[in-house]
Every structure is written in C-alpha cells, then in structure tokens.
Residue, then its C-alpha position, 0 to 999 in steps of 0.5 A: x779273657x782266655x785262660x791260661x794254658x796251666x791254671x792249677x795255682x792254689x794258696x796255701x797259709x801253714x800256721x800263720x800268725x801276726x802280732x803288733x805288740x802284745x795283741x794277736x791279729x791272726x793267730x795260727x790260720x791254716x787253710x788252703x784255697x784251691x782252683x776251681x771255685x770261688x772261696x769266700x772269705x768270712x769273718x766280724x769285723x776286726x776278725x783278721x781278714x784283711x791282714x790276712x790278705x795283706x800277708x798273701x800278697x807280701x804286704x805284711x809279713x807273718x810274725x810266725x808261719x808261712x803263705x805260698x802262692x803257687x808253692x813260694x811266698x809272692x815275694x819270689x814270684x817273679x812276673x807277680x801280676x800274672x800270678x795274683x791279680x788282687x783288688x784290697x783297697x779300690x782307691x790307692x791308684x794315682x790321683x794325678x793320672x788318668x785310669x788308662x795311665x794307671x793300667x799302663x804303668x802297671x802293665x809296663x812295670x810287669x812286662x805285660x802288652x799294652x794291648x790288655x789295658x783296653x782289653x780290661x778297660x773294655x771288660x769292666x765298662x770302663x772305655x769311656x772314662x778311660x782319659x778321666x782321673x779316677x780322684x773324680x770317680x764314683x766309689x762303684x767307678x774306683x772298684x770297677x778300675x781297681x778290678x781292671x787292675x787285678x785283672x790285668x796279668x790275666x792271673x791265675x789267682x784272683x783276690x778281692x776284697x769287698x769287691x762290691x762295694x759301691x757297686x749298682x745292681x747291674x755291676x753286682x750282677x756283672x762281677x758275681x758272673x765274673x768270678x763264676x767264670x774265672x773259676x769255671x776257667x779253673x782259676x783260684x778265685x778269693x774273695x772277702x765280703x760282709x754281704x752274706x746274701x751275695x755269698x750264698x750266690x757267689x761262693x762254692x766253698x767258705x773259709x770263715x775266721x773270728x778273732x784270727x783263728x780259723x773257725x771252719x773251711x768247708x763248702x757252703x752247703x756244708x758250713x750251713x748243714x752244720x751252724x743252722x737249724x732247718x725244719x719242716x713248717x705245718x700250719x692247719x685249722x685242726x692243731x689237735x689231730x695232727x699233733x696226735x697223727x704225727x704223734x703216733x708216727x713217732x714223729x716230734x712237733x714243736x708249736x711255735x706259738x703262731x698257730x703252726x708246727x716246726x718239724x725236724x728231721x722229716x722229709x716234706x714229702x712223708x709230712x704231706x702224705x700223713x696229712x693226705x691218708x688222714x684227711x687233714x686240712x693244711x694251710x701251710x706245708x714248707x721246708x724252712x731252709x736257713x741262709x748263710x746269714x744266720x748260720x754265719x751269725x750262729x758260728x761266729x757269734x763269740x767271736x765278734x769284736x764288736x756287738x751291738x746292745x739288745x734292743x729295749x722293748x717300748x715302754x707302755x704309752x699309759x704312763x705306768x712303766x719307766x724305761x729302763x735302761x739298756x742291760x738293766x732290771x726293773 
C-alpha cells in the first residue's frame, strides 16, 4: 500500500451529543484525532463508542454538535472511500456474494480500480478464499474481509472497531503491525478495543469516554502517569535496617504485608546504592510499572454501566459459618 501524496487528514468532534429520548448517549465530546499514530479508543461497555463512531461516519447524526472529517462532515466527502476506510461491524457484507464480489462492488461504487481488490485480498491473507460466501466464514475470516474492505480506497483515515476480534495470534500480531504502519506512513489511525494489553502495544495516544463524556485525551505514557500508582518493590531478610536506612535518608516505605517494601518517588538506581553503602542484603529490588488495564479501571471505574458484584470470600469447611450473601452482613 503506498501513501498517499498528502496525508494530513485528521477528525475532529466539537460538542458533540446524542440523545434517544430522555437518555443521553454522548454527551458533549470534544477531541480531535491527528495523523501520525495510532489513537485508541477506550471506554466500559454502554460508555458511548460505538455511537460515537457511528456519527464519524454519517451513520447517526448528533442531536447537537458537529464531526469533521478532513474539515467537512463525511456527508460531503465526495469519493468517501478514499477518505475513511472503516471496519465497525465485520459481518454486514452480502451473504449471497462471494468475498471478491463484496470488494468489487465497493470499489465500482467509488470509482476505485479493480485492481485493488486483489491487492487488499492479498494483503489481508484472504486470496484463497477470494470466490468463497463469507456467510461461511471464521469470525477471524469475517474481520480479515471487513479490513480488506476498509482498507480498499487507500484512505487516509483508518477506523476500526474491535478490529481483533476472532482474530488468532498470528493476525493479532499482523493487524497491530499494520496499523503502525499506516500511521507511520502519516495516516489517521482510530481504533476502538476492550483488550487493554493489545492497546499498550498498539496505540501512542488514548481518548477515553465513560457515560458519554470524555474523561481524558492524551498519549498513553501520560494517561497511565496520571490514573496509576508505580513504586519501587524492596525485599530483604533484614526489615529492621533497611526501614531505618531509608528512614534517615528521608525516604518512606510502606510494608505490604508479604515481608517487602513499596517505595514511591525514588529512583531504583539511588535505592539499590543505599543498600550497596550499608551493606544490606536484598532479595528483590524491582521497579513495579502499572499497566493501562488498571489505570483504565482506576479513571473509569464510576463510570461504568455495568459492574459486577464483589466476590464473597469461602465459607469455613468446619461448619461454624453460613455464607452470606453477596453485599450482606453477618
């Protein structure tokens, strides 16, 4: 796929909200996605995304609000495929026609050459089963022809919802190497997901939503600085000392219960030098780094839809407890 000439096409929500009746689906989001890298999109489930990329793509309009696409709603775009290439639902192509007709039809309607539609079948694995009915095929099989189908126009802006799905290893790896790419070649590159440790490799910047309302739009290392915890972990056979050590050097340790240290803001390197100067023998001495999973669940935790109940610890096997139920006392 080669980029084209002037990639520098960005999408861009002022305000935005949707209503259905009384309830309030997006409520006034404002954030841009810039070229360049690859923005993921986060949020609990019933927080507003896919509507919110429904209204990217003309598909629902905003009760209040606007959505740009390179400067105009996609409305206006007039060749939209080689605008915004977008994968939101991996199984609405035509059941009655084979993968190759669904590509075909596509590229007729946007005036775009026949020729692409091997060359997208090719790059997403699909060539073999090109003159098969994807009614037939694998969930993983359905996104790989739902990306082929983004990626069609050769657009400039690239959105994908839950592009992973059904998805093995090997096309897990595959689609997080394209979309580094495609924005390495400049290109806007949208994505939503549920799978946190996929993110953190994927993405360099976040939009985050929860109950519709943007809950913060910054680069990953960023969101994850300010919505988690990171500590130094010190384990040693001789408690005592060090506490006193770090003590003296102004330094606070809070004990975690399993015979180690938690340390906060102090560099591993000066932490490992204390113990060298006074001869204190460590067991453990590692920089504990928090992952976009807890500091996802961290910011977004009051504003999930749906949360599950605490789990109940065991009841005793002697027979002096009865359980209680859930969210009850004794």
């Amino acid at each position: 796929m080669v980029a084209p000439p002037s990639v520098d096409a960005m999408i861009e929500l002022a305000e935005v909200t949707k209503r259905y009746g009384e309830k309030v689906v997006v409520d006034g989001l404002t954030f841009s996605v810039r070229p360049g890298c690859v923005t993921g999109f986060l949020g609990p489930n019933g927080a507003g995304k896919s509507t919110t990329m429904r209204m990217m793509l003309g598909l629902d309009r905003p009760s209040s609000g606007h959505v740009l696409i390179d400067g105009q709603p996609y409305a206006r775009l007039k060749e939209p495929l080689r605008k915004v290439g977008a994968l939101l639902d991996a199984k609405s192509m035509h059941g009655g026609r084979n993968a190759y007709q669904n590509l075909r039809c596509l590229a007729l309607s946007n005036g775009i050459a026949l020729s692409r539609v091997d060359e997208v079948l090719e790059e997403v694995g699909l060539t073999p089963v090109a003159r098969k009915r994807p009614k037939g095929f694998s969930l993983g099989m359905g996104q790989r022809l739902g990306i082929a189908a983004a990626l069609l126009g050769d657009p400039e802006i690239v959105m994908l919802d839950e592009p992973v799905n059904g998805l093995d290893p090997e096309g897990i790896h595959w689609i997080r190497t394209l979309m580094k790419r495609l924005a390495s070649q400049g290109r806007t590159v949208f994505v939503s997901s549920h799978l946190m440790s996929e993110m953190a490799l994927t993405a360099d910047h976040l939009v985050v939503i929860g109950r519709g309302r943007l809950l913060a739009a910054t680069s990953m290392q960023d969101f994850i600085d300010r919505n988690s915890r990171s500590f130094v972990r010190i384990r040693t056979p001789e408690p005592e000392k060090l506490r006193d050590v770090l003590a003296t050097a102004g330094i606070t340790a809070e004990e975690n219960g399993s015979g180690a240290f938690e340390v906060l803001d102090t560099p591993v390197e000066r932490l490992g030098e204390l113990a060298l100067e006074h001869r204190i023998l460590l067991h453990e001495l590692s920089p504990q780094h928090a992952s976009l999973e807890e500091a996802f669940i961290a910011l977004t935790g009051d504003s999930a839809e749906y949360r599950t109940a605490p789990v109940a610890a065991a009841a005793p096997t002697d027979g002096t407890n009865t359980p209680q139920p859930v969210g009850t006392e004794s």
